[in-house]
C-alpha positions in Angstrom: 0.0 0.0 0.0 1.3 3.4 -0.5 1.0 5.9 2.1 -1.7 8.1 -0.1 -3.5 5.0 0.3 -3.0 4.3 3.9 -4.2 8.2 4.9 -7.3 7.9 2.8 -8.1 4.4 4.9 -6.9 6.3 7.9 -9.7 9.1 7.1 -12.4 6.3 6.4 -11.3 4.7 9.4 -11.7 8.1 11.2 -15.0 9.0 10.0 -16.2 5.2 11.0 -14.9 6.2 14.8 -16.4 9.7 14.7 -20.0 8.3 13.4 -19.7 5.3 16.3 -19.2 8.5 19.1 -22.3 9.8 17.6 -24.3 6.9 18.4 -23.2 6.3 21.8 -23.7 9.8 22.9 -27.1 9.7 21.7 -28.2 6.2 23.3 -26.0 6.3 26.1 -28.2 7.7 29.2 -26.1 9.0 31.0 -25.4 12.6 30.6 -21.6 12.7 31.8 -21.2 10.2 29.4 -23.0 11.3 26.5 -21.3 14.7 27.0 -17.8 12.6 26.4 -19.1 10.7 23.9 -19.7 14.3 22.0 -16.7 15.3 22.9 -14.6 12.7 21.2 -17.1 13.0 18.2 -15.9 17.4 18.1 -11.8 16.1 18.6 -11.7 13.1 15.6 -14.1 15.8 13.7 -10.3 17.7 14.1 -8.4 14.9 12.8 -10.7 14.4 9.9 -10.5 17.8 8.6 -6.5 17.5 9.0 -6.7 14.2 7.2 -8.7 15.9 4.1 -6.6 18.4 3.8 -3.5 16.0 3.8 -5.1 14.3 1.0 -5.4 17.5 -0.8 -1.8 18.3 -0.3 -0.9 14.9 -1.5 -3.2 15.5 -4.4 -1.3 18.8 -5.6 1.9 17.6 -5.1 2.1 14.2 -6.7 0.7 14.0 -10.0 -0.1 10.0 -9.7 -2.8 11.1 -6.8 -4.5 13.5 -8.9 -7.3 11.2 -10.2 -7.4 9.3 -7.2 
Protein backbone atom coordinates (compact mmCIF):
# COMPACT_ATOMS: atom_id res chain seq x y z
CA UNK A 1 0.00 0.00 0.00
CA UNK A 2 1.29 3.41 -0.48
CA UNK A 3 1.02 5.94 2.15
CA UNK A 4 -1.75 8.06 -0.05
CA UNK A 5 -3.46 5.04 0.27
CA UNK A 6 -2.96 4.26 3.95
CA UNK A 7 -4.18 8.24 4.86
CA UNK A 8 -7.31 7.88 2.77
CA UNK A 9 -8.07 4.39 4.85
CA UNK A 10 -6.92 6.27 7.91
CA UNK A 11 -9.66 9.06 7.14
CA UNK A 12 -12.41 6.33 6.36
CA UNK A 13 -11.32 4.69 9.37
CA UNK A 14 -11.69 8.06 11.17
CA UNK A 15 -15.04 8.98 10.00
CA UNK A 16 -16.24 5.23 11.03
CA UNK A 17 -14.92 6.21 14.81
CA UNK A 18 -16.41 9.72 14.75
CA UNK A 19 -20.00 8.33 13.41
CA UNK A 20 -19.68 5.31 16.34
CA UNK A 21 -19.18 8.53 19.06
CA UNK A 22 -22.27 9.84 17.65
CA UNK A 23 -24.30 6.94 18.44
CA UNK A 24 -23.15 6.29 21.85
CA UNK A 25 -23.68 9.83 22.90
CA UNK A 26 -27.07 9.69 21.66
CA UNK A 27 -28.24 6.18 23.28
CA UNK A 28 -26.04 6.33 26.12
CA UNK A 29 -28.23 7.70 29.22
CA UNK A 30 -26.09 9.00 31.01
CA UNK A 31 -25.42 12.62 30.60
CA UNK A 32 -21.58 12.67 31.85
CA UNK A 33 -21.20 10.16 29.39
CA UNK A 34 -23.02 11.30 26.55
CA UNK A 35 -21.28 14.72 26.96
CA UNK A 36 -17.78 12.56 26.40
CA UNK A 37 -19.07 10.69 23.88
CA UNK A 38 -19.67 14.32 22.04
CA UNK A 39 -16.66 15.30 22.89
CA UNK A 40 -14.58 12.70 21.17
CA UNK A 41 -17.10 12.99 18.23
CA UNK A 42 -15.92 17.37 18.09
CA UNK A 43 -11.83 16.12 18.55
CA UNK A 44 -11.66 13.08 15.65
CA UNK A 45 -14.09 15.77 13.72
CA UNK A 46 -10.32 17.73 14.13
CA UNK A 47 -8.38 14.91 12.81
CA UNK A 48 -10.68 14.43 9.91
CA UNK A 49 -10.46 17.75 8.60
CA UNK A 50 -6.47 17.50 9.01
CA UNK A 51 -6.66 14.19 7.22
CA UNK A 52 -8.67 15.93 4.08
CA UNK A 53 -6.61 18.36 3.80
CA UNK A 54 -3.48 16.03 3.81
CA UNK A 55 -5.10 14.33 1.03
CA UNK A 56 -5.35 17.55 -0.78
CA UNK A 57 -1.85 18.34 -0.32
CA UNK A 58 -0.88 14.91 -1.48
CA UNK A 59 -3.20 15.48 -4.43
CA UNK A 60 -1.34 18.84 -5.65
CA UNK A 61 1.89 17.58 -5.06
CA UNK A 62 2.13 14.16 -6.66
CA UNK A 63 0.65 13.96 -9.97
CA UNK A 64 -0.12 9.99 -9.67
CA UNK A 65 -2.78 11.10 -6.84
CA UNK A 66 -4.50 13.47 -8.86
CA UNK A 67 -7.26 11.17 -10.20
CA UNK A 68 -7.41 9.31 -7.20
Amino acid sequence: MTVFTNVKATLASAKAIQSEFSRLAQITKDQEASAIFHECMMEIDDVIHDLQQRIEFMKAEELQYRNS
